[in-house]
C-alpha positions as CSV (number, residue, x, y, z in Angstrom):
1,X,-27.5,6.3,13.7
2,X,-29.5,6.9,10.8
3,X,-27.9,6.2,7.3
4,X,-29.0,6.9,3.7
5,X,-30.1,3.3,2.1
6,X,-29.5,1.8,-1.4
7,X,-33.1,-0.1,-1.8
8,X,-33.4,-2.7,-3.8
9,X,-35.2,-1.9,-6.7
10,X,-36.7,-5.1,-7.5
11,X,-34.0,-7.5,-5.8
12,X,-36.5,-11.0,-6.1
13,X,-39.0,-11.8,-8.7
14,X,-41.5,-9.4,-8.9
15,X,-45.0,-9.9,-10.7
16,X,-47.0,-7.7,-12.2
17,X,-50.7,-9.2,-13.1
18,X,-48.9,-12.3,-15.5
19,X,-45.4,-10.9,-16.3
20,X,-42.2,-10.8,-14.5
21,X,-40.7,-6.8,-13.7
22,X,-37.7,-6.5,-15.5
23,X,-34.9,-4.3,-15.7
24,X,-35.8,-1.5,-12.9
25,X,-33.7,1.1,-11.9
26,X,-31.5,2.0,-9.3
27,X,-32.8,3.4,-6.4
28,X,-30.9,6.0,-3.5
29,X,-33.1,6.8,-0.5
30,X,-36.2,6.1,-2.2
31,X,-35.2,8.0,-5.3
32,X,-33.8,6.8,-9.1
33,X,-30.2,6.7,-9.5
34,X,-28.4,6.0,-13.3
35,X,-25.0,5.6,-12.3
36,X,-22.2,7.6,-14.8
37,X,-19.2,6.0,-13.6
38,X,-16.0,4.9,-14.8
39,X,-13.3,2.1,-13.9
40,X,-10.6,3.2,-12.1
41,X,-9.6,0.2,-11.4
42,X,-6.1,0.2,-9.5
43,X,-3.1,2.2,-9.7
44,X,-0.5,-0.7,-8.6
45,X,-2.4,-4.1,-9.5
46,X,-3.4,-5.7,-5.8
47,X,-1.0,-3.4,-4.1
48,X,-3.3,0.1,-3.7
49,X,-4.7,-0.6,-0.1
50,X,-2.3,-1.7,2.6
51,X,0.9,-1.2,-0.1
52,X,4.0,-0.2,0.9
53,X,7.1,1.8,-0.4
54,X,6.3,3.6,-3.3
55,X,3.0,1.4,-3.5
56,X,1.9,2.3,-0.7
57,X,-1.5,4.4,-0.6
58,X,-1.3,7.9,-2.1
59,X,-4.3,10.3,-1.2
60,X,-2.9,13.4,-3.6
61,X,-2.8,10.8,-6.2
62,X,-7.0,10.2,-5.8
63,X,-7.6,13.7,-4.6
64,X,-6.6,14.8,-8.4
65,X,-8.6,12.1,-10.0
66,X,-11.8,12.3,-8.1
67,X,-11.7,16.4,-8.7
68,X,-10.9,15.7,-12.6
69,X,-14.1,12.6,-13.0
70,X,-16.6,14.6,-10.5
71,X,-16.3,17.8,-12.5
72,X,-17.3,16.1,-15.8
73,X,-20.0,14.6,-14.0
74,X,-18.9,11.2,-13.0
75,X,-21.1,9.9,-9.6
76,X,-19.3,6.3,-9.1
77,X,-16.0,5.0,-9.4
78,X,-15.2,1.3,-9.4
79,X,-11.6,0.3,-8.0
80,X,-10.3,-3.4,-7.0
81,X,-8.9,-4.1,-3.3
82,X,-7.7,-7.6,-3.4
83,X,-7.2,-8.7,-7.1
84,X,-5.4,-12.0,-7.6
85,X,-4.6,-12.1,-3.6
86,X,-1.3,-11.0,-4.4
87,X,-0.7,-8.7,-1.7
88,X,-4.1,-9.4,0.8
89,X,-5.5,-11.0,2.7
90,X,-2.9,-12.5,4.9
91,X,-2.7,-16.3,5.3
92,X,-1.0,-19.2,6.4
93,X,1.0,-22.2,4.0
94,X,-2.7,-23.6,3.7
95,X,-4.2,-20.6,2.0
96,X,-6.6,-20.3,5.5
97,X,-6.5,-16.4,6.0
98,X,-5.1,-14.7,9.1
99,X,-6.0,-11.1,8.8
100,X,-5.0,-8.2,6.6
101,X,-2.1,-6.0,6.1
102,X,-1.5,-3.8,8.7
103,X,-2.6,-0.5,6.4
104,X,-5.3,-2.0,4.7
105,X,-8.0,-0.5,6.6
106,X,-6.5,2.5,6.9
107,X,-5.8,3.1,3.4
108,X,-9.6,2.0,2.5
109,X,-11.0,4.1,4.7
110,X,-9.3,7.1,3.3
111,X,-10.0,5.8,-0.1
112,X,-14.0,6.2,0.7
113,X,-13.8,9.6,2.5
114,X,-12.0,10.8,-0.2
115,X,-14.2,9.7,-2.8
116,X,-17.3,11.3,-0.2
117,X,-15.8,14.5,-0.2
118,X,-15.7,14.4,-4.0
119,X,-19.3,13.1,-4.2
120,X,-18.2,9.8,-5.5
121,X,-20.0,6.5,-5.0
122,X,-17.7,3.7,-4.9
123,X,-18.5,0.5,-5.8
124,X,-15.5,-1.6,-4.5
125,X,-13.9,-5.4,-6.2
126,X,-13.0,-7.8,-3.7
127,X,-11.4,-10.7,-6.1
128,X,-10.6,-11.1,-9.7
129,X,-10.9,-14.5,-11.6
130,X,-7.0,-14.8,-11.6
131,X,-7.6,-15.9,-8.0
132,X,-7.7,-19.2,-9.6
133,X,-4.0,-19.2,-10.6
134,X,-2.6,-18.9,-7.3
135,X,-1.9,-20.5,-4.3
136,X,-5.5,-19.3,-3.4
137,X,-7.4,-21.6,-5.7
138,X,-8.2,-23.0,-2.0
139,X,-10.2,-20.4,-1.1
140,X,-12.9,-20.5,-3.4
141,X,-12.9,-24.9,-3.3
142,X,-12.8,-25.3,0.6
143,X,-15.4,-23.8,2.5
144,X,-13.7,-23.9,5.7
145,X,-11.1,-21.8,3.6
146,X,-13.6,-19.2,2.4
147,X,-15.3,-18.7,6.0
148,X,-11.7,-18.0,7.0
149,X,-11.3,-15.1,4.5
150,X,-15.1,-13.7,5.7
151,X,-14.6,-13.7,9.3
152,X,-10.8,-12.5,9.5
153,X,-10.9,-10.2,6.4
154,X,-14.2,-9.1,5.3
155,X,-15.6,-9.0,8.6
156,X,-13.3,-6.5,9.8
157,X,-13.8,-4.2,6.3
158,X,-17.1,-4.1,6.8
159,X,-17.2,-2.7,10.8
160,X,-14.4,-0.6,9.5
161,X,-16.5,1.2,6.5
162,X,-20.2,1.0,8.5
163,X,-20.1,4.5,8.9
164,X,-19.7,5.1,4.7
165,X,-22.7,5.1,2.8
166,X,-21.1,6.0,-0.5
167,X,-20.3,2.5,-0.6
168,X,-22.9,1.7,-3.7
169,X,-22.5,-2.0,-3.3
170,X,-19.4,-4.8,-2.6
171,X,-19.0,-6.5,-5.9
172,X,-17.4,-10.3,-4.9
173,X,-15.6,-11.6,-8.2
174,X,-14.7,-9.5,-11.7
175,X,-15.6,-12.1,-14.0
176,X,-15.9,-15.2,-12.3
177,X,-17.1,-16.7,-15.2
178,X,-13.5,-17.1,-17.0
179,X,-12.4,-18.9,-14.1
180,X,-15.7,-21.7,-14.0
181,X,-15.8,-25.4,-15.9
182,X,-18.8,-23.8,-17.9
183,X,-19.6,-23.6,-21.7
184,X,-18.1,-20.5,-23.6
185,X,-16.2,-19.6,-20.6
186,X,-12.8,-21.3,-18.4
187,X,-10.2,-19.8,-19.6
188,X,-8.1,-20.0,-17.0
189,X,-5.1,-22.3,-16.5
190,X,-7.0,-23.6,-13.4
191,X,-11.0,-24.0,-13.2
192,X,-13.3,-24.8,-10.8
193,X,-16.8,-26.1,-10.8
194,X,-19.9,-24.0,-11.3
195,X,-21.0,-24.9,-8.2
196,X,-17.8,-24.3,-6.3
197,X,-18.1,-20.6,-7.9
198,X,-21.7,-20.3,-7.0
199,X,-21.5,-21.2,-3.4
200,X,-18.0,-18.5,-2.9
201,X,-20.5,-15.9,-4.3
202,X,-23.3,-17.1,-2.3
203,X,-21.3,-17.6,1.3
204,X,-19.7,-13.3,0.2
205,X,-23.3,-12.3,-0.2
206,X,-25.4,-13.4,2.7
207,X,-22.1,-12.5,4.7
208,X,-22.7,-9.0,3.9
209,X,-25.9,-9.2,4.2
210,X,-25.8,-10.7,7.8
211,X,-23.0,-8.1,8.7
212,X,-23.9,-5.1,7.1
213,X,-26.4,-3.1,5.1
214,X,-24.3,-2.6,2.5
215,X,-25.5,-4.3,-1.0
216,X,-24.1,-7.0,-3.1
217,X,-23.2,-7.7,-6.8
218,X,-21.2,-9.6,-9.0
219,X,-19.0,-8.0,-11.9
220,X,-20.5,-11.1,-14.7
221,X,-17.9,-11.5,-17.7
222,X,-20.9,-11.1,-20.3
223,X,-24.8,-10.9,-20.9
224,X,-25.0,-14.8,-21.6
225,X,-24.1,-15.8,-18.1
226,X,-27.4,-13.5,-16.9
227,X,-29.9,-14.7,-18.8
228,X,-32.0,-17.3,-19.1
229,X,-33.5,-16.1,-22.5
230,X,-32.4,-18.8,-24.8
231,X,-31.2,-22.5,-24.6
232,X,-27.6,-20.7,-25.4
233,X,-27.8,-18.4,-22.2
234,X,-27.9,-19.2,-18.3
235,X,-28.5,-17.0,-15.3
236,X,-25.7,-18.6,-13.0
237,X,-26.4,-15.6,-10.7
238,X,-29.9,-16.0,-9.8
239,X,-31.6,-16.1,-6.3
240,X,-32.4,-19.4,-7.3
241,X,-28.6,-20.7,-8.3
242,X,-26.8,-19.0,-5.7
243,X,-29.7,-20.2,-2.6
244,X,-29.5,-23.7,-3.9
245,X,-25.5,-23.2,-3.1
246,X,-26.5,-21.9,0.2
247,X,-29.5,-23.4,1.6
248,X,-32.0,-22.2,4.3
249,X,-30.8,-18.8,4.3
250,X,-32.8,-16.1,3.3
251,X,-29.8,-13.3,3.0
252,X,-28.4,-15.2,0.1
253,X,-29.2,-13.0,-3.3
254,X,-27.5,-9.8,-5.0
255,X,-28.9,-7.0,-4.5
256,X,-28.3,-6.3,-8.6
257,X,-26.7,-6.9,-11.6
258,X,-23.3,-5.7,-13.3
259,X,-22.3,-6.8,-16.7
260,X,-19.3,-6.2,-19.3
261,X,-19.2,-6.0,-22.8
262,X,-16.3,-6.4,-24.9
263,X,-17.3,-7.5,-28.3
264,X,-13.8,-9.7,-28.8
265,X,-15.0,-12.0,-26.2
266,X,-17.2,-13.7,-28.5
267,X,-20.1,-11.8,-26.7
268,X,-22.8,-11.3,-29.4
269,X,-25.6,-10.2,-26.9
270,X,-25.0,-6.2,-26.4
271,X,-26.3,-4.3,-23.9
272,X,-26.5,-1.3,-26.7
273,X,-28.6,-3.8,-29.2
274,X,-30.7,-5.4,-26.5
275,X,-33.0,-4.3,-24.0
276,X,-33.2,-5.9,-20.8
277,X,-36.9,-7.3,-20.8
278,X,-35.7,-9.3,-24.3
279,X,-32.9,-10.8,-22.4
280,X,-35.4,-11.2,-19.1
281,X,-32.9,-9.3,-16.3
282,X,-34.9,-9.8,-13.2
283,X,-32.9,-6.8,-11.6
284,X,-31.2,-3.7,-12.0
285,X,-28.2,-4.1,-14.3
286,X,-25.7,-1.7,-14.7
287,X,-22.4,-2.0,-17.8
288,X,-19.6,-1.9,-15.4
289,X,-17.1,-2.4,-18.1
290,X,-17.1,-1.9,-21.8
291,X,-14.9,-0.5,-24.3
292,X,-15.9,1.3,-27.4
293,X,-15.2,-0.2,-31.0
294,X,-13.8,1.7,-34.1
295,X,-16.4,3.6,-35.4
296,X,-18.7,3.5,-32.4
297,X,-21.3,7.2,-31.6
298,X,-20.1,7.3,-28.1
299,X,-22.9,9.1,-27.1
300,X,-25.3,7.1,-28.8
301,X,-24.3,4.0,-27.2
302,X,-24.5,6.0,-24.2
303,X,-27.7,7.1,-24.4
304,X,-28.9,3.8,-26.1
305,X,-28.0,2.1,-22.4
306,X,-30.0,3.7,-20.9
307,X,-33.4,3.3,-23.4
308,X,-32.3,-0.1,-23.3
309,X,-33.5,-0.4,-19.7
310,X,-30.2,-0.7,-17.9
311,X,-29.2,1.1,-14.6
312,X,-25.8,3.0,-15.8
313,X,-22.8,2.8,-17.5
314,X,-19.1,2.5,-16.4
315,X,-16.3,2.6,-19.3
316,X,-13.1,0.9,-19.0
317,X,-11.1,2.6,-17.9
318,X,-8.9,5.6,-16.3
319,X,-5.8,4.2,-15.6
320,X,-5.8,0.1,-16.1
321,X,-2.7,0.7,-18.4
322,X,-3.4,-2.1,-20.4
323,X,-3.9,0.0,-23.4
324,X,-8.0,-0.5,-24.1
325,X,-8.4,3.1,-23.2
326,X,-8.2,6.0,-21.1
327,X,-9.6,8.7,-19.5
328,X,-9.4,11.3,-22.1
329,X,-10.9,8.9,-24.4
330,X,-13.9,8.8,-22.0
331,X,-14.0,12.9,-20.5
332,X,-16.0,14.0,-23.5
333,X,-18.6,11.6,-24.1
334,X,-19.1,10.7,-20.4
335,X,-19.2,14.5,-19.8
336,X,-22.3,15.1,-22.0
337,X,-24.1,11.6,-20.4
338,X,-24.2,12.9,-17.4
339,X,-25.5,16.2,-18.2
340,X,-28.4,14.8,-20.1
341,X,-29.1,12.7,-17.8
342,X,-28.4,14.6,-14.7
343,X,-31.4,14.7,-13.4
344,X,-31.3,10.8,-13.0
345,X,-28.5,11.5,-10.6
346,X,-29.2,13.1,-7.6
347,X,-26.9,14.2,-4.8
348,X,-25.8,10.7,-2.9
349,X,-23.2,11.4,-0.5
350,X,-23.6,14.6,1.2
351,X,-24.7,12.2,4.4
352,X,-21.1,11.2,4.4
353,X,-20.2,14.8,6.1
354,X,-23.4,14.9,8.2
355,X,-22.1,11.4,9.9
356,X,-18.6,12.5,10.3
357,X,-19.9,15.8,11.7
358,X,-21.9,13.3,13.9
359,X,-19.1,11.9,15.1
360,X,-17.2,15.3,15.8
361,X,-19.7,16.8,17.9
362,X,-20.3,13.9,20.4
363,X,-17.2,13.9,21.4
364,X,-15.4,15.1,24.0
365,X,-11.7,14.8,25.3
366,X,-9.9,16.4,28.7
367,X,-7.6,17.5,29.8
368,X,-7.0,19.3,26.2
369,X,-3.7,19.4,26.0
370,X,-2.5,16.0,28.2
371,X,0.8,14.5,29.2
372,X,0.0,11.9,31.3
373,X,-3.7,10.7,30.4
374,X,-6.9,12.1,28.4
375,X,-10.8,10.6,29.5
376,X,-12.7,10.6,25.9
377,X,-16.5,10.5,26.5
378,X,-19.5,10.3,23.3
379,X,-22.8,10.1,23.5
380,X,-22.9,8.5,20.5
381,X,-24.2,5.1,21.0
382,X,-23.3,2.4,18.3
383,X,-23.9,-1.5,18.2
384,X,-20.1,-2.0,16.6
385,X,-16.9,-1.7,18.8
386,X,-15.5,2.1,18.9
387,X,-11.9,2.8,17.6
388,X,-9.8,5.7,18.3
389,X,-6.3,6.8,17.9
390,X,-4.4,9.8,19.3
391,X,-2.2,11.2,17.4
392,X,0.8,13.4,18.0
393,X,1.3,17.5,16.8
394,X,4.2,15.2,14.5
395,X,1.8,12.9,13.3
396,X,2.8,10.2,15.3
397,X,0.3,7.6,16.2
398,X,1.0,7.8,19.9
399,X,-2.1,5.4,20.7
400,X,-4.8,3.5,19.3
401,X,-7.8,1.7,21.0
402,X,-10.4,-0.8,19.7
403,X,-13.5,-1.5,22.0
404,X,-16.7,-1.5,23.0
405,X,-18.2,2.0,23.7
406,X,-18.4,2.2,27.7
């Protein structure tokens, strides 16, 4: 089945007669993309996919949002499935994981057809830094640990959201660098080593790669930690750093950058004062969190991004609740970005309803209406198992199969 790509735009060093590329853009089957997002990021902290009670997953509840940010012009929303690990994955006394909660997938995949219908991109968290205060601290150390969580848990999220090509990229870690034994960062109560970080990151992304198509990023805590431009700065997410973590295999890079600003966390180098070939960003980069200041021209920040050389912008946030800021701080200026800008942004998810139209149409099921059995034929061929559930006129789940396709 064919699928709309995200191409890297320059995903490896690229020269060009004796300089190094820097800085490209975005690109969506072949074409530019500036991302005008914004940070959802969670509506109960760790509990939104695979929650329960009254945390449990509410589609109304996203419907609203998605209708309110796509009319002002928003193309990509950024939300956080696992957190601090406080809810998922499932694992044992050891921290070795065991699975997922039983409406995890379920929930995410209505999360991502929602934001389709809506015309949403949705570039997805897996972990936070706080992972490094838990009983998960594990998990990043032990590599026997983190294979555990990528063949049990990430595994199945990526078979489950194949069919989704909204899905901009998988970002591994918010801010990893809080949570790493390196200068200007380790602010957590527990650290681990830069390479202990670098080899989590690198094992996620040439995971993904193997498994999927999807693309791969990293939410970095500040400009410093992506560049290489001064003796004060260091790229600790280079192809270079992350393949010497993981040796021998060639699937081990992101596909591009994110970055936050927050000019209380002693970050001096701005993405709205610097441009990206000063500060030598070998790929796309896109702000994926940021705050304005007191006194800050929203939309000449905004705009300034982007002249700058970077691939979008993503305020923080809708609905964090911690009090930074909010949506109707954002509606305004975000609504005029992407209006200037729109034609950067071009249409990225109608596919979504061609491949669940796809789906629809080769399939066939008799006898229509059963009591005792139903044969369910497609000529849909796929190289991942097929899953199918039959649900009642109540909305009971009466019965589910997971397979291959025969």
């Amino acid at each position: 089945m064919q699928r709309r790509q995200i191409i890297r735009g320059i995903a490896i060093l690229a020269f060009i007669q004796a300089g190094v590329l820097f800085g490209q853009r975005l690109h969506v089957d072949g074409r530019e993309m500036l991302v005008s997002g914004m940070n959802i990021p969670w509506r109960f902290y760790g509990h939104d996919f695979g929650g329960r009670g009254h945390r449990s997953f509410n589609p109304d509840f996203y419907d609203r949002m998605f209708s309110d940010l796509s009319e002002a012009g928003i193309n990509t929303v950024r939300i956080w499935l696992h957190c601090d690990g406080r809810l998922s994955p499932l694992r044992d006394a050891s921290a070795t994981v065991t699975g997922l909660p039983t409406a995890f997938l379920d929930d995410l995949d209505s999360f991502l057809q929602l934001a389709a219908d809506h015309d949403l991109m949705v570039l997805p968290v897996l972990w936070s830094f706080e992972i490094v205060d838990t009983r998960l601290l594990p998990l990043i150390q032990d590599t026997t640990r983190t294979r555990s969580y990528l063949e049990h848990a990430l595994k199945p999220i990526l078979e489950r959201t194949e069919k989704f090509c909204n899905i901009l990229a998988w970002e591994i870690i918010n801010e990893p660098e809080w949570a790493m034994d390196i200068p200007f960062a380790g602010t957590t109560g527990e650290v681990v080593s830069r390479t202990d970080m670098q080899k989590f990151v690198a094992l996620h992304a040439s995971f993904i790669h193997q498994h999927s198509d999807q693309r791969v990023t990293v939410g970095s805590a500040g400009l410093r930690f992506l560049s290489d431009f001064s003796f004060l700065t260091t790229n600790y997410w280079s192809d270079i750093e992350l393949q010497r973590q993981n040796p021998g295999c060639a699937e081990t890079y992101l596909d591009f950058y994110t970055v936050h600003f927050y000019d209380w966390n002693w970050e001096r180098l701005s993405p709205f004062k610097h441009n990206v070939d000063k500060l030598r960003l070998d790929k796309p980069t896109i702000v994926s969190e940021f705050a304005f200041s007191k006194g800050d021209a929203a939309s000449t920040l905004l705009k300034r991004a982007v002249e700058n050389g970077y691939a979008g912008v993503m305020p923080w946030s809708v609905n964090a609740g911690d009090g930074i800021a909010t949506w109707e701080d954002y509606r305004s200026p975000m609504t005029g970005f992407s209006r200037e800008f729109t034609h950067m942004m071009p249409d990225t998810t109608y596919c979504i309803r061609d491949q669940m139209s796809e789906y629809y149409h080769t399939c066939s099921v008799a006898p229509n209406p059963a009591s005792e059995y139903v044969v369910i034929r497609s000529l849909m061929e796929s190289a991942y198992p097929m899953r199918i559930e039959i649900v009642s006129m109540l909305g009971q789940k009466v019965l589910m199969y997971e397979g291959s396709t025969h």
